[in-house]
C-alpha positions in Angstrom: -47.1 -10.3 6.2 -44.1 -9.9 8.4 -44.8 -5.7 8.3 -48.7 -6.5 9.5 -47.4 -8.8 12.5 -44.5 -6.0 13.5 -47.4 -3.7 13.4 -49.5 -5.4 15.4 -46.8 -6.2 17.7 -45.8 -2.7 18.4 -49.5 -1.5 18.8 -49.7 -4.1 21.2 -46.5 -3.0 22.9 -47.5 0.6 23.3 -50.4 -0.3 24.5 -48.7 -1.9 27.6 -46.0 0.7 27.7 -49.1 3.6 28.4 -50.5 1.8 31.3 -52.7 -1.1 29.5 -51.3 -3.5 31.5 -48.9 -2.6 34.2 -49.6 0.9 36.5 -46.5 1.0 38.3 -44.5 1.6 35.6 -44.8 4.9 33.4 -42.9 6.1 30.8 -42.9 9.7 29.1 -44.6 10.2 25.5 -40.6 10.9 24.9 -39.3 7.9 26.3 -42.3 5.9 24.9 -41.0 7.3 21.5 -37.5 6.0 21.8 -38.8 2.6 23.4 -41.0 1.8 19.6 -38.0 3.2 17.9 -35.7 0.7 18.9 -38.0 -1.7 18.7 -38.9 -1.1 15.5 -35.3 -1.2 14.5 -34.4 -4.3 16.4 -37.1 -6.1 14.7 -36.3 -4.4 10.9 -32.7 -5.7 11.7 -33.8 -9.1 12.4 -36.1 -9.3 9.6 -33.5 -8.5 7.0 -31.2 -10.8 8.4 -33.7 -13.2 8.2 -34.7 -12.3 4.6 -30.8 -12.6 3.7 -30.6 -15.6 5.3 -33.1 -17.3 3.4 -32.1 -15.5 -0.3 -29.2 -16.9 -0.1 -27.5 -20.1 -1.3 -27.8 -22.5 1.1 -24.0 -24.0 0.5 -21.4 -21.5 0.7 -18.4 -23.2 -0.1 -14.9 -21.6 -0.3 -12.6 -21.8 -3.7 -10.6 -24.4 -4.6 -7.3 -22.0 -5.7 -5.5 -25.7 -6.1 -5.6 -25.7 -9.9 -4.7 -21.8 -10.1 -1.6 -22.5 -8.0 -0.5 -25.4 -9.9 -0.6 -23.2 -13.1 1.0 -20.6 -11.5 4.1 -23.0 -11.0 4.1 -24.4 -13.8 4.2 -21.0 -16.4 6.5 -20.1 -13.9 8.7 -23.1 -14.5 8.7 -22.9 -18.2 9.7 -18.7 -17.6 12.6 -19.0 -15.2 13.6 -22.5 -15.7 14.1 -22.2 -19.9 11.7 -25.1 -20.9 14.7 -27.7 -20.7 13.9 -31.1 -18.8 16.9 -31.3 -16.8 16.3 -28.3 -15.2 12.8 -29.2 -14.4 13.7 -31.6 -12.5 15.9 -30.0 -10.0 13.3 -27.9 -9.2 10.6 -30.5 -8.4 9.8 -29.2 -5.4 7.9 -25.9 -4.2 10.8 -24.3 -1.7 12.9 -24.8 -4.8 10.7 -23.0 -7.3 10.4 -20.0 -4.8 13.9 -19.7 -4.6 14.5 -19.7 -8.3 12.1 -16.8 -8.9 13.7 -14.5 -5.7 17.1 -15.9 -7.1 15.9 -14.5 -10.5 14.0 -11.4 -9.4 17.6 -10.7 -7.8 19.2 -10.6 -11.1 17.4 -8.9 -12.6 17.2 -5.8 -10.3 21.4 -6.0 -10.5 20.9 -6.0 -14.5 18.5 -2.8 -14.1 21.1 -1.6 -11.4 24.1 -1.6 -13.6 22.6 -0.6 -16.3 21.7 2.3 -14.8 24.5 3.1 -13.8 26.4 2.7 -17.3 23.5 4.8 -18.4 25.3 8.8 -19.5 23.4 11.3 -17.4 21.0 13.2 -19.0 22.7 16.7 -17.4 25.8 17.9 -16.2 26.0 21.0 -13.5 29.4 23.0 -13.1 29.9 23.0 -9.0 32.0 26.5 -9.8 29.6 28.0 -11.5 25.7 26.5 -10.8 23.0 28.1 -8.8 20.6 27.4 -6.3 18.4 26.2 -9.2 20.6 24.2 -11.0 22.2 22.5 -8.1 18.3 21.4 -6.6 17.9 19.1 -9.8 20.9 16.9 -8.4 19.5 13.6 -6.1 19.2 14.2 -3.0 19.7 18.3 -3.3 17.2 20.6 -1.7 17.3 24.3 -1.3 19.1 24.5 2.5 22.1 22.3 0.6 22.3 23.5 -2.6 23.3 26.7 -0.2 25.7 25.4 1.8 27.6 24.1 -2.1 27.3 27.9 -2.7 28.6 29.2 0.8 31.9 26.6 0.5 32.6 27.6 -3.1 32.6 31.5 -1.8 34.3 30.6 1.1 37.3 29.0 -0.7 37.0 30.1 -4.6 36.2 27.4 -6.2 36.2 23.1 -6.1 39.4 21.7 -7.7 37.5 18.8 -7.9 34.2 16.9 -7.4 35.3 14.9 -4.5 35.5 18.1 -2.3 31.8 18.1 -2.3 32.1 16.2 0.4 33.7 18.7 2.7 30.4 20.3 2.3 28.1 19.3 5.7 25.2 17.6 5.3 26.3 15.5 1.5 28.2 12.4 3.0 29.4 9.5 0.5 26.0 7.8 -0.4 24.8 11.4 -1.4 27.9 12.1 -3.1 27.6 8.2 -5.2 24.1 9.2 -6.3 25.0 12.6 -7.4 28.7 11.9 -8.7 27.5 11.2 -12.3 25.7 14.3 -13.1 29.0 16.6 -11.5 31.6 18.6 -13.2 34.4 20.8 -11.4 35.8 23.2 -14.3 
């Protein structure tokens, strides 16, 4: 029904646009083309608005996320507080729940932390004797400094020790900390 009245409409339309109606103004077959064309649009557009509008429920009500928080705290409480009572009830509040879980997330990051860093690396690289290859699978080492290791060994025989990596420019001492572990000067 509404296509047969949006035909009729435009019919009717075009027929004014030709000269039906008003004289003075013309239009081009062109711009009498474009004319329809966005009206035909305008009108589809507002029809499927209108068709959405009325398919759809006629109360849109946002969701209550009241009883999902309030379980959220809760299994969180029994995690990071251990189950016991006492506890509970120092952290009654919400501010004190959050900072239990960053005070917890905090502790565990400097558990994974250290024991990385008690972990035994997985390789070892000679500085007096690696290559460009074996010094790029060190943190932090690319090609252009893996090079410049290779130039100040030439340069001055050999490293007496792993703390004159450091003499080498561009490996400063958080390079040298992450890197340290996996080093060997024989």
């Amino acid at each position: 029904m509404i296509m047969k009245d949006t035909v009729k409409v435009v019919k009717d339309f075009v027929k004014v646009l030709s000269g039906g109606v008003a004289r003075s103004v013309s239009f081009t077959k062109s711009e009498i083309r474009v004319i329809v064309f966005i009206s035909i649009a305008v009108t589809a557009g507002f029809s499927v608005k209108y068709y959405k509008f009325l398919s759809e429920e006629s109360v849109n009500t946002p969701y209550d996320f009241s009883h999902s928080d309030s379980v959220f705290r809760e299994k969180s409480l029994k995690i990071y507080a251990g189950n016991k009572q006492e506890n509970r009830q120092d952290i009654a509040d919400e501010n004190s729940v959050y900072k239990m879980l960053e005070a917890s997330d905090d502790s565990v990051k400097r558990k994974e932390k250290l024991s990385a860093d008690n972990e035994p690396p997985d390789f070892t690289v000679d500085l007096n004797t690696a290559g460009i290859e074996e010094l790029t699978e060190l943190p932090g080492v690319g090609e252009s400094i893996a090079a410049k290791i290779i130039s100040y060994r030439d340069a001055n025989k050999r490293f007496k020790n792993i703390n004159e990596l450091m003499k080498v420019k561009g490996i400063g001492q958080k390079k040298f900390e992450k890197m340290k572990k996996y080093l060997k000067a024989d």
